[in-house]
C-alpha positions in Angstrom: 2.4 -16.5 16.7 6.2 -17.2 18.2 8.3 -17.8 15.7 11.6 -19.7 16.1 13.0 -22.9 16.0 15.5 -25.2 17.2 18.4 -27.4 15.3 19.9 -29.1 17.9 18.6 -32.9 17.3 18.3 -34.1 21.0 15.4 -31.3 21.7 12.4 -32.0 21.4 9.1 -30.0 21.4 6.5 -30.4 23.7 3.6 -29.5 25.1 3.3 -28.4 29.2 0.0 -28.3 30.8 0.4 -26.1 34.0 -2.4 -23.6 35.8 -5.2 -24.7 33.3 -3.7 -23.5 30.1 -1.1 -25.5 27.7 2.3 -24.0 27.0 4.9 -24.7 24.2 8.3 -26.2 25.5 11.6 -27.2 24.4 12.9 -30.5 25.9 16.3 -31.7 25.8 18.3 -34.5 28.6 21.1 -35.8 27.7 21.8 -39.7 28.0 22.7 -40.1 31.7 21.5 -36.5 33.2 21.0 -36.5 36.5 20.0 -33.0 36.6 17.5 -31.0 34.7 17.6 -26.9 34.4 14.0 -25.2 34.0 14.0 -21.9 32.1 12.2 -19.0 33.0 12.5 -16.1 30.5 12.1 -12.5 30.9 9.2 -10.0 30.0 9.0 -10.4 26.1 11.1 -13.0 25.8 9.9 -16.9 25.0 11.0 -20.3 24.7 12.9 -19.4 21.6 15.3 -16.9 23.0 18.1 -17.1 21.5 20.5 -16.2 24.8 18.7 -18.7 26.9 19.0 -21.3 24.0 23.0 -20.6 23.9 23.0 -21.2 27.0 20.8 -24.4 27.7 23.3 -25.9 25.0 25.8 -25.4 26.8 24.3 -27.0 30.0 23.3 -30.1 27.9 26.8 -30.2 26.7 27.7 -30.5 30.5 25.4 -32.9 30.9 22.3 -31.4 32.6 18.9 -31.6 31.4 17.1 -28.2 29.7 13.6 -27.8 29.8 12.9 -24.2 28.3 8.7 -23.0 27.9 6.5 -20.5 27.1 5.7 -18.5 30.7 2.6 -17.3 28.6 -0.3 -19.2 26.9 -0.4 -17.4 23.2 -3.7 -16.0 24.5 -2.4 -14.5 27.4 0.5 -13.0 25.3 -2.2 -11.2 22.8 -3.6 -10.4 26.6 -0.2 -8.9 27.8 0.7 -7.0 24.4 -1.8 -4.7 24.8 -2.3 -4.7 28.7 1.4 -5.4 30.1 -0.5 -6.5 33.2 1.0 -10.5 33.5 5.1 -9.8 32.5 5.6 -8.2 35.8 3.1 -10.2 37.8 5.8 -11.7 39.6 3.6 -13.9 42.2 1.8 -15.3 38.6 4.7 -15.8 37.1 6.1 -18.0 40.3 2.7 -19.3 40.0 3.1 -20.6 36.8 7.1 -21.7 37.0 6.0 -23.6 39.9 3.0 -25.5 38.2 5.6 -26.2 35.4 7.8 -27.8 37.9 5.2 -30.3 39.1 4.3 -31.4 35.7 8.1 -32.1 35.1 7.9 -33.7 38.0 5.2 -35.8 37.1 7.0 -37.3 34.0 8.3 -40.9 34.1 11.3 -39.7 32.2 12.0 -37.0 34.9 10.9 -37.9 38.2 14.4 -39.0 38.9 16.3 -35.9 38.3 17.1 -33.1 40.9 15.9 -29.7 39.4 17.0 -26.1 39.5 15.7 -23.0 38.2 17.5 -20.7 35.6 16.3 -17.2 35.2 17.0 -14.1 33.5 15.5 -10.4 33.8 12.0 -10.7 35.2 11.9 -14.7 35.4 14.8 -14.4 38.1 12.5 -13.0 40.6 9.8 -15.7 39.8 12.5 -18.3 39.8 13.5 -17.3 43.5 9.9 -17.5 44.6 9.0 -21.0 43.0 12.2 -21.6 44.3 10.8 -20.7 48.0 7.4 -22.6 47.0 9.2 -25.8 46.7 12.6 -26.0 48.5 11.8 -30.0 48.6 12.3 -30.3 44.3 14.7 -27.2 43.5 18.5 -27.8 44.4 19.5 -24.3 42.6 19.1 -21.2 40.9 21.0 -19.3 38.5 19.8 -15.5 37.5 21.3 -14.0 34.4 21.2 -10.3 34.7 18.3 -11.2 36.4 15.7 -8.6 39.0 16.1 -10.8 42.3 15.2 -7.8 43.6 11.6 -8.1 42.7 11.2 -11.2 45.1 10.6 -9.2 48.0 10.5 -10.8 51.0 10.3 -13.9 49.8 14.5 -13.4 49.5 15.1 -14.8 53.1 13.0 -17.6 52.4 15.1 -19.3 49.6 16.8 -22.5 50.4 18.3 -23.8 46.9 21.8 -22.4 46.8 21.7 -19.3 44.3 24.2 -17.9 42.1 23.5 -14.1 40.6 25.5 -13.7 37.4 25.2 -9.5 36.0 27.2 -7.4 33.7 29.8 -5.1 35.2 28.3 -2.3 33.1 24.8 -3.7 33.9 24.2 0.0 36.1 21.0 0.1 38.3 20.7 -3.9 37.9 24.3 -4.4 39.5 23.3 -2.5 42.5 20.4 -4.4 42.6 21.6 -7.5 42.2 24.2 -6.3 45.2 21.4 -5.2 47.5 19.3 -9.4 46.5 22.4 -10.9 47.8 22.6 -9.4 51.0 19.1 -10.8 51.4 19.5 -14.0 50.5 20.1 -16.3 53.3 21.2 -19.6 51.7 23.9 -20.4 50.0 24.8 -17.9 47.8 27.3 -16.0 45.5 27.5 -13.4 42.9 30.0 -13.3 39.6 30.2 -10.5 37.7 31.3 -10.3 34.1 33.9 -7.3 33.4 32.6 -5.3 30.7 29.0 -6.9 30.1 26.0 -5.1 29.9 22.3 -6.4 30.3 22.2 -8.7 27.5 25.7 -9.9 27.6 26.2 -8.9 23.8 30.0 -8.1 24.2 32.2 -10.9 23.1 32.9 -13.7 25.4 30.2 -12.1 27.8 27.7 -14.9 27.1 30.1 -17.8 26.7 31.4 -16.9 30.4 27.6 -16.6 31.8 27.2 -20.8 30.6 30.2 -21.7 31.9 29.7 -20.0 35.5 25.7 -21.7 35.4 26.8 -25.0 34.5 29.9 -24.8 36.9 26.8 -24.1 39.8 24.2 -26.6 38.6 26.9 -29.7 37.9 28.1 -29.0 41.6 24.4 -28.9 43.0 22.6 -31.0 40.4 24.8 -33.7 39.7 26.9 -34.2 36.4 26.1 -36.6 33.6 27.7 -40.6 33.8 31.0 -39.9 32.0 30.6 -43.2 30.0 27.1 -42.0 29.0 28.1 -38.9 27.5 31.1 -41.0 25.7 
């Protein structure tokens, strides 16, 4: 069972049906949003994590919309603890992020919003291929220490302008993050944080990672009314 929980009063849970199975999600638009960020965590990781949740505060608090969910059913978690078969199954994972897209779509209460994608580790690389799977609903993507790497060829197919945000002491994943990039043939750009690692633990690291996302999805996705966030 996930455990975690969320204090912030304008999320609320609920309940995603995408691929057959339900998923647990955390659902927060601020009064006026006109854009909406989709989470995609990586392996291990859920809707509760708490760098993803710093973060998607911070993007509410700039006016975009958060929706952050479980990639994982609970039974396919159980499934993946003992196997590790579905963490790295990127084109699943894509899979999945994009069925969760369409049900956002769906909503009444979202329709209206222009989505992007928000991914760190493993859920970068499935954020870049949803993003390829429907260049028509996503407007942009924002990897956090993110493997872009691991989308392949599907790099050169990416429309949504993409920002690639890695530690400057993030070895291996810097270089790979480097080599995504030059791949990428959209709009694209790279920021790296002096001194971070992987999990952006040093101080500041984090804090600098929210503002650089919600600098690129206000620009692509549209900020809140300013009299609605008054």
């Amino acid at each position: 069972m996930r455990k975690g929980r969320h204090t912030d009063p304008d999320v609320r849970e609920v309940k995603v049906t995408a691929g057959g199975v339900e998923l647990g999600g955390s659902l927060g638009v601020p009064p006026g949003a006109h854009g909406l960020v989709i989470f995609a965590h990586g392996s291990g990781s859920s809707r509760f994590s708490p760098r993803n949740r710093a973060v998607a505060r911070a993007l509410r608090e700039a006016g975009l919309g958060t929706l952050l969910f479980d990639l994982l059913s609970e039974e396919e978690e159980a499934q993946d603890a003992v196997t590790g078969d579905l963490r790295f199954d990127i084109a699943f994972l894509a899979r999945r992020l994009a069925a969760v897209t369409e049900w956002a779509h769906a909503q009444p209460e979202l329709a209206s919003l222009r989505f992007g994608y928000f991914g760190s580790s493993t859920g970068a690389a499935a954020a870049l291929v949803a993003a390829a799977l429907h260049p028509d609903l996503i407007h942009a993507v924002v990897s956090r220490g993110g493997r872009p790497d691991l989308a392949g060829p599907v790099l050169s197919r990416v429309q949504a302008p993409t920002r690639l945000l890695v530690g400057g002491h993030d070895f291996g994943v810097l270089e790979l993050n480097e080599d995504a990039l030059a791949r990428l043939e959209g709009l694209k750009d790279i920021k790296i944080i002096p001194g971070a690692t992987h999990l952006f633990e040093e101080p500041g690291a984090l804090e600098e990672v929210a503002r650089l996302a919600a600098e690129w999805f206000v620009h692509y996705l549209g900020a809140a009314r300013p009299e609605a966030r008054a």
